[in-house]
Structures are given as structure tokens and as C-alpha cells.
C-alpha positions in Angstrom: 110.7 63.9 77.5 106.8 65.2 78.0 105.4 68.3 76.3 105.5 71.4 78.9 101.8 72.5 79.2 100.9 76.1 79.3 98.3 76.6 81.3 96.5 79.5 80.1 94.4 81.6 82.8 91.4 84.0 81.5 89.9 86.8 84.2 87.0 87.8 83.0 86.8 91.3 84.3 83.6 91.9 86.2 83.5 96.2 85.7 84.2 95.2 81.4 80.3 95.5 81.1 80.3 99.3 82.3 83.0 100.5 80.3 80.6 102.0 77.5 80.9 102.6 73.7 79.8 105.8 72.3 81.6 106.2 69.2 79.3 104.7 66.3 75.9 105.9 68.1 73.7 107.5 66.6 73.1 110.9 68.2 70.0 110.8 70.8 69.1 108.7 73.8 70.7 104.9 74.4 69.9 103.5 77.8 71.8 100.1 79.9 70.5 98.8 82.5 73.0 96.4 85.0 72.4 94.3 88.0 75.2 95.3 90.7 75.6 92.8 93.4 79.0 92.0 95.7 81.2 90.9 93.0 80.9 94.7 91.5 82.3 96.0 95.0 84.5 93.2 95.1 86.8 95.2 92.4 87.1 97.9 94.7 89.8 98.2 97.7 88.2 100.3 100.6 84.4 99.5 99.9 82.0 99.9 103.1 79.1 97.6 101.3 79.4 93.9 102.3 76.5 92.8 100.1 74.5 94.4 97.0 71.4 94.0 95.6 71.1 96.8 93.2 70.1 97.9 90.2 71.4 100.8 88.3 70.0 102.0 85.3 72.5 104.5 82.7 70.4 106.6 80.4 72.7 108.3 77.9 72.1 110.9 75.9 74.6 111.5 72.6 74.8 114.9 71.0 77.2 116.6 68.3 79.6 117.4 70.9 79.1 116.2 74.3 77.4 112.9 76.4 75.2 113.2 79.1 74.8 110.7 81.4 71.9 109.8 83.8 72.4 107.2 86.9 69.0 106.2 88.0 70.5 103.6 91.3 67.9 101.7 93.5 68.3 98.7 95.9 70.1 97.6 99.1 73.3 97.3 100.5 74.6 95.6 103.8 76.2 97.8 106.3 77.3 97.7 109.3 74.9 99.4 112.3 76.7 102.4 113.8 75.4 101.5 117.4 75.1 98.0 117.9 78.0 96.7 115.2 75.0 94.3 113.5 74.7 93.8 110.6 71.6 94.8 108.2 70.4 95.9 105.1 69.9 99.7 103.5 67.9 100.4 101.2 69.2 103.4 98.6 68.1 105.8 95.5 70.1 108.0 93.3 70.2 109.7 90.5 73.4 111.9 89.8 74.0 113.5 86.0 77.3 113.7 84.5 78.2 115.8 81.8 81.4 114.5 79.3 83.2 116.9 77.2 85.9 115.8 74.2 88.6 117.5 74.5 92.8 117.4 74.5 93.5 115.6 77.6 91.3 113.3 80.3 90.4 115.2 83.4 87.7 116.6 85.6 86.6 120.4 84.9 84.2 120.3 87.9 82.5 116.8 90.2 79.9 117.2 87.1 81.9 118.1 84.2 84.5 115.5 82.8 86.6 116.0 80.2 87.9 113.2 77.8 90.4 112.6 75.2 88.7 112.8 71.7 90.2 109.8 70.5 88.2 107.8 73.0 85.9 105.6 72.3 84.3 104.1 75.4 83.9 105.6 79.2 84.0 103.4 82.0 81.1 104.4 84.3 81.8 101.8 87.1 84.0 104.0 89.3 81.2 106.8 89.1 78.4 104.0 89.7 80.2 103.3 92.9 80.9 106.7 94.0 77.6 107.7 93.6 76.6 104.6 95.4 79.0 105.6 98.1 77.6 109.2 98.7 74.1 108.0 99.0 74.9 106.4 102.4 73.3 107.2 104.9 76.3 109.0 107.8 75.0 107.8 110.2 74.2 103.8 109.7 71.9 102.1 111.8 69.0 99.5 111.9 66.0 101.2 109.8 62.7 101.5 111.7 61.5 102.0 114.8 61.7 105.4 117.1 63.6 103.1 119.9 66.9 102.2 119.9 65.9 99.0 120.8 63.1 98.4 118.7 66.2 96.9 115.6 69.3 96.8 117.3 71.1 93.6 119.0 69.3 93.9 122.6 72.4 92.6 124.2 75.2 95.4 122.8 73.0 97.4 123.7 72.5 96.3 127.2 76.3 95.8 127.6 76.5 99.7 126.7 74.6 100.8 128.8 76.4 99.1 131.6 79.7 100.6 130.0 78.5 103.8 130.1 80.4 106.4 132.2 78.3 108.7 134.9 81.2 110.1 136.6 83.7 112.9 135.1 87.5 112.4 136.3 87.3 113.4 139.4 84.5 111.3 140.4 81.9 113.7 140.6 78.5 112.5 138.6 78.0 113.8 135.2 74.4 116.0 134.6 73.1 116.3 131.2 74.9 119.6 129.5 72.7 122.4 129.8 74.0 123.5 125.8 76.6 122.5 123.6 79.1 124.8 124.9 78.9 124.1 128.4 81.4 122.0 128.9 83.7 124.2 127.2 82.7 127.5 129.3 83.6 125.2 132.3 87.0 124.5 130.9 87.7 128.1 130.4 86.7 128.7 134.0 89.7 126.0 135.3 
């Protein structure tokens, strides 16, 4: 009869390095410095960054009865152009504040003020890290540069849209550029 073997399987959690111990520092500034790169945004579901180069700095400041933290966040991400579905890299800078109380429970007074348990002894900044990542994106995402649409983007999408593009309303008549915004709604009003 042969010896079962146990296979034992270690995950090394990628986010372990951004959960942060504060309880045994001495009161003042501590600062961390992490490289983020795809296998950060890889822990999280519904990320819009394909690829990272980044690098995010936490300066932390530790007094008798609150932390202050400073997110200094610089570097690139890959996106995906808006216009032209290419891909390409952003460039982004940050710096958010957040403020942490101690208090009963674990919950958020206000988007700057969190509230913590005081028997805690770390905080895990890595959700706030890619939040604050996350609202630094540009809304609208295209190719940086240029004053032309066609000066970055994929010359052929953008050839094929403009073959797609519709000059006629549904009735057939030819569509002219809308005098203002609300135009087209006066007209619908009128019908």
C-alpha cells in the first residue's frame, strides 16, 4: 500500500503587501512606496485597466488618535480607445487623502472619513489604491495627442465609420447639422 501524498498549495496573495500595520508606530510620518503592474488589477473583478505600469507612493502620517493617509499615484495604464476600439496607453496622477478614525464599528463617515474598529491593527489600502486609480480615468478614453482624429487612431475604423455613418433621418430626408442642442427636440414637439 503507498503513502497518500498531500499536496500542499500556497497562494501567495498579491494585495498582502498593501494591507498596512499601524499599531506599534511611532507617532509621526512612515511612508511605502509599491510598484503596481497587471497582477494588482488582476485581484479585482470588473477592472477597465488591461496593463499597469504604476507607481504609487502611501505617505502616512500617525497621530494620538487618527491616521492620515496620502496617495501620491503616477504612471500608465492600457485602455481601450473610445473611437477606434485600439488599444493604447494613459498616462495618470493622483493624489487623494484619507482620513481613518478608531472607533466602535468599521464603516465610512464620508468618501474621506473612514472609520475602523480599534482593535485593528492593519488597513488594507489596495481597494482605495484602485479606486483612486479608477476615478482618475479619463471619461472619455482615446489615443493621446494630436488635434485630428486621425492623427492616433486606427485609420481603417475610422474609415469604416465614416462609411457607416447615417446622413438620412427615417424618412429619408438628409440630416443638417442641429442648429442647438434642443433642436431636435423642439421638432418633436412640433409632430
Amino acid at each position: 500500500m503507498q503513502p497518500l501524498l498531500k499536496s500542499v498549495v500556497i497562494v501567495l496573495d498579491p494585495l498582502k503587501k498593501y494591507n498596512i500595520p499601524f499599531v506599534g508606530l511611532s507617532l509621526g510620518n512612515h511612508s511605502y512606496q509599491f510598484d503596481i503592474d497587471d497582477s494588482f488589477f488582476d485581484c479585482f473583478e470588473k477592472t477597465e485597466v488591461m496593463e499597469a505600469s504604476i507607481k504609487f507612493e502611501l505617505l502616512m502620517e500617525k497621530t494620538g488618535s487618527m491616521l492620515v493617509l496620502d496617495f501620491n499615484i503616477w504612471g500608465k495604464v492600457k485602455l481601450v480607445c473610445d473611437r477606434c476600439s485600439d488599444i493604447y496607453w494613459q498616462d495618470i496622477n493622483s493624489t487623494d487623502r484619507l482620513y481613518i478614525k478608531f472607533g466602535d464599528s468599521h464603516y465610512e463617515q464620508t468618501e474621506q472619513i473612514i472609520v475602523i474598529s480599534q482593535n485593528e491593527t492593519h488597513f488594507d489600502v489596495s481597494q482605495y489604491a484602485y479606486e483612486f486609480i479608477h476615478l482618475n480615468l479619463p471619461a472619455r478614453r482615446m489615443h493621446p495627442g494630436g488635434t485630428r482624429k486621425a492623427d492616433n487612431c486606427d485609420p481603417e475604423v475610422l474609415r469604416k465609420l465614416d462609411e457607416l455613418k447615417v446622413t438620412t433621418d427615417t424618412q429619408g430626408k438628409p440630416i443638417t447639422g442641429v442648429k442647438d442642442q434642443w433642436e431636435a427636440l423642439r421638432t418633436l414637439k412640433k409632430n
